[in-house]
C-alpha positions as CSV (number, residue, x, y, z in Angstrom):
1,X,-52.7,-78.5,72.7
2,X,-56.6,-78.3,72.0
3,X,-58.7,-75.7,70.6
4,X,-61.6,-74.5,71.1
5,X,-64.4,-72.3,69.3
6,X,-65.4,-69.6,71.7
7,X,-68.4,-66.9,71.0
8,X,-67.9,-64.3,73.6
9,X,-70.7,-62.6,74.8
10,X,-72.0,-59.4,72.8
11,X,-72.5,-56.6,75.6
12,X,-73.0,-54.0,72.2
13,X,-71.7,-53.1,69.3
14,X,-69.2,-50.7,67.0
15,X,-70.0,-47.0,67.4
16,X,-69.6,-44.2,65.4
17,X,-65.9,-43.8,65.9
18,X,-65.2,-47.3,64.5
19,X,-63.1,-46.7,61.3
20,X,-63.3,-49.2,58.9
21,X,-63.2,-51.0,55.2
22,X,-65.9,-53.5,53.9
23,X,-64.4,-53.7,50.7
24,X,-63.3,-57.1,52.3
25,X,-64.9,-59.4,54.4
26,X,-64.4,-60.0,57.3
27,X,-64.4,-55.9,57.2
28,X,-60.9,-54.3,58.2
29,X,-60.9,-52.4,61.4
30,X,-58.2,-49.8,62.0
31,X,-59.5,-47.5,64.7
32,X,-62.4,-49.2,67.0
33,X,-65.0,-47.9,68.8
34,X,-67.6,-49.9,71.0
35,X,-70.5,-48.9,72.4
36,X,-72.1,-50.9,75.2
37,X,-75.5,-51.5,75.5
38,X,-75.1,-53.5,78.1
39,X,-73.1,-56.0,80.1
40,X,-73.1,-59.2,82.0
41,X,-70.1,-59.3,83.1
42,X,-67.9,-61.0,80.9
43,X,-64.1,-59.9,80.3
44,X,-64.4,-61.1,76.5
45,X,-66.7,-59.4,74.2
46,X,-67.4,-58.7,70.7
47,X,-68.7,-57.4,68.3
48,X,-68.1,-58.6,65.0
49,X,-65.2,-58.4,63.1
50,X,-63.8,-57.4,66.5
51,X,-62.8,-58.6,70.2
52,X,-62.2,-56.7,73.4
53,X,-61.2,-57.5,76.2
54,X,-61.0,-56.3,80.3
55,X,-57.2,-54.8,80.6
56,X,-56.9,-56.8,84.0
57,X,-57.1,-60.1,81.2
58,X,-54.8,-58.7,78.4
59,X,-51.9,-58.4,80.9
60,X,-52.5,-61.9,82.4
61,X,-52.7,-63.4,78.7
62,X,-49.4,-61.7,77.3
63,X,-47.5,-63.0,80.7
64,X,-48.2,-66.2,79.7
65,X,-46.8,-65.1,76.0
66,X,-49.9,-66.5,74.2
67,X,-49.5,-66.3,70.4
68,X,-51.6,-64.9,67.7
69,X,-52.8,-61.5,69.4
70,X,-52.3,-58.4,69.6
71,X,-53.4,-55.7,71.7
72,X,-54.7,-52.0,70.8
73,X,-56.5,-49.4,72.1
74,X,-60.4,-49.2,71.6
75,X,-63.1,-46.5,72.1
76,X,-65.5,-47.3,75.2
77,X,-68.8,-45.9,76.0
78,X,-72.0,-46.5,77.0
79,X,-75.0,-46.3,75.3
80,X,-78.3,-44.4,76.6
81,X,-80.2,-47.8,77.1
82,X,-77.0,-48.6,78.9
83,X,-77.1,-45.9,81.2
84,X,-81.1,-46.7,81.4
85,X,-80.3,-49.8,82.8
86,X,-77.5,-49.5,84.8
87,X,-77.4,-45.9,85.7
88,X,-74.3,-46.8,88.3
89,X,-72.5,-49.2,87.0
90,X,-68.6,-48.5,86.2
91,X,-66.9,-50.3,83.5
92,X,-63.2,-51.8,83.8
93,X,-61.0,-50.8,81.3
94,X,-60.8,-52.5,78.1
95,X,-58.3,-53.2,75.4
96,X,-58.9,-54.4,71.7
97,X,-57.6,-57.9,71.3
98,X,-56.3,-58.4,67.7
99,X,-56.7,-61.4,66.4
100,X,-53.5,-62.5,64.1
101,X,-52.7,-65.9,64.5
102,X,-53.8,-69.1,62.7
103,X,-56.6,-71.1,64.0
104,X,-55.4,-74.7,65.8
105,X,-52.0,-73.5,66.1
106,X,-51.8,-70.1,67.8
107,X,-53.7,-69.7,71.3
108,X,-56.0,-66.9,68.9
109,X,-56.4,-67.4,65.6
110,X,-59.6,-67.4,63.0
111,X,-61.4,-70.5,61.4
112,X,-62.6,-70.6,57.9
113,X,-65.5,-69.0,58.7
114,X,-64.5,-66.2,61.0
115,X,-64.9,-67.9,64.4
116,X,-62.7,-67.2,67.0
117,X,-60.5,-70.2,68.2
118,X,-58.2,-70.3,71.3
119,X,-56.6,-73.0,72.7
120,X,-56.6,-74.3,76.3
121,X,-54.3,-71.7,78.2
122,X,-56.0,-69.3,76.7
123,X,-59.5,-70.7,77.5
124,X,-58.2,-71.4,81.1
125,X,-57.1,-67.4,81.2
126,X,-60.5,-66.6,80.1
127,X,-62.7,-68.7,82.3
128,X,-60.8,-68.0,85.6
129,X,-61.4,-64.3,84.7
130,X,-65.0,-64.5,83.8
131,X,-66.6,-65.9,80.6
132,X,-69.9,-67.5,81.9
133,X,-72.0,-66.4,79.0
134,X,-69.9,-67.2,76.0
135,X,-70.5,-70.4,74.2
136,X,-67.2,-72.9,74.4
137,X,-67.1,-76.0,71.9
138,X,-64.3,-78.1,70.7
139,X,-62.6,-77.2,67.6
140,X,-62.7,-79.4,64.9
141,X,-60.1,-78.5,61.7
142,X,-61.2,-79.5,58.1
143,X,-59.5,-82.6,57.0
144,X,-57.1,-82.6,60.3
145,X,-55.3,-79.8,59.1
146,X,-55.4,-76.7,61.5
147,X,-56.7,-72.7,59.9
């Protein structure tokens, strides 16, 4: 199976009701709020240390049992430049996709440096449900050995 390093669009970032630690890094989330700024349309998004995703996508990735996520609940709303910009415009529901799982052998998992991998099923979920702006490149593990 091949990985991939994905960057997902960033549509905003963590609001006020994001709870978390940064006496580690990455930081450790335990209640997450995001706040859009805006949107283009993709059903992955993030905001670092943390991942969302469209509801509609989070049941089509845990039929397919993918391994190394999790799913939670997360804090949506829009931001006033946001509603400046599109004053009509209805967001789908989103869910906070946990990453847990080791880079190059689950379908999510975290490289070295904090980059989000997934493999092919998962990249094939993703792009037949929307991911034109993220950036997709092949994932490369040090010395052969995948995480």
């Amino acid at each position: 199976m091949n990985h991939h390093i994905i960057e997902p669009e960033v549509a905003g970032g963590l609001g006020e009701g994001t709870i978390m630690s940064r006496n580690t890094h990455p930081p450790i989330v335990t209640r997450l709020h995001y706040q859009f700024d805006g949107w283009l349309g993709d059903v992955l998004l993030e905001s670092f240390p943390c991942y969302i995703t469209t509801e509609e996508t989070a049941k089509k990735l845990q039929a397919l049992s993918v391994t190394g996520a999790a799913y939670g609940d997360v804090q949506v709303t829009k931001s006033d430049q946001f509603q400046n910009l599109y004053p009509a415009r209805v967001l789908p529901a989103f869910i906070w996709l946990q990453v847990t799982g080791k880079a190059g052998v689950d379908d999510f998992g975290l490289s070295e440096d904090f980059r989000l991998v997934i493999s092919d099923r998962a990249l094939n979920v993703l792009k037949a449900s929307g991911i034109s702006n993220a950036i997709v490149e092949d994932f490369w593990p040090r010395n052969g050995n995948a995480g």
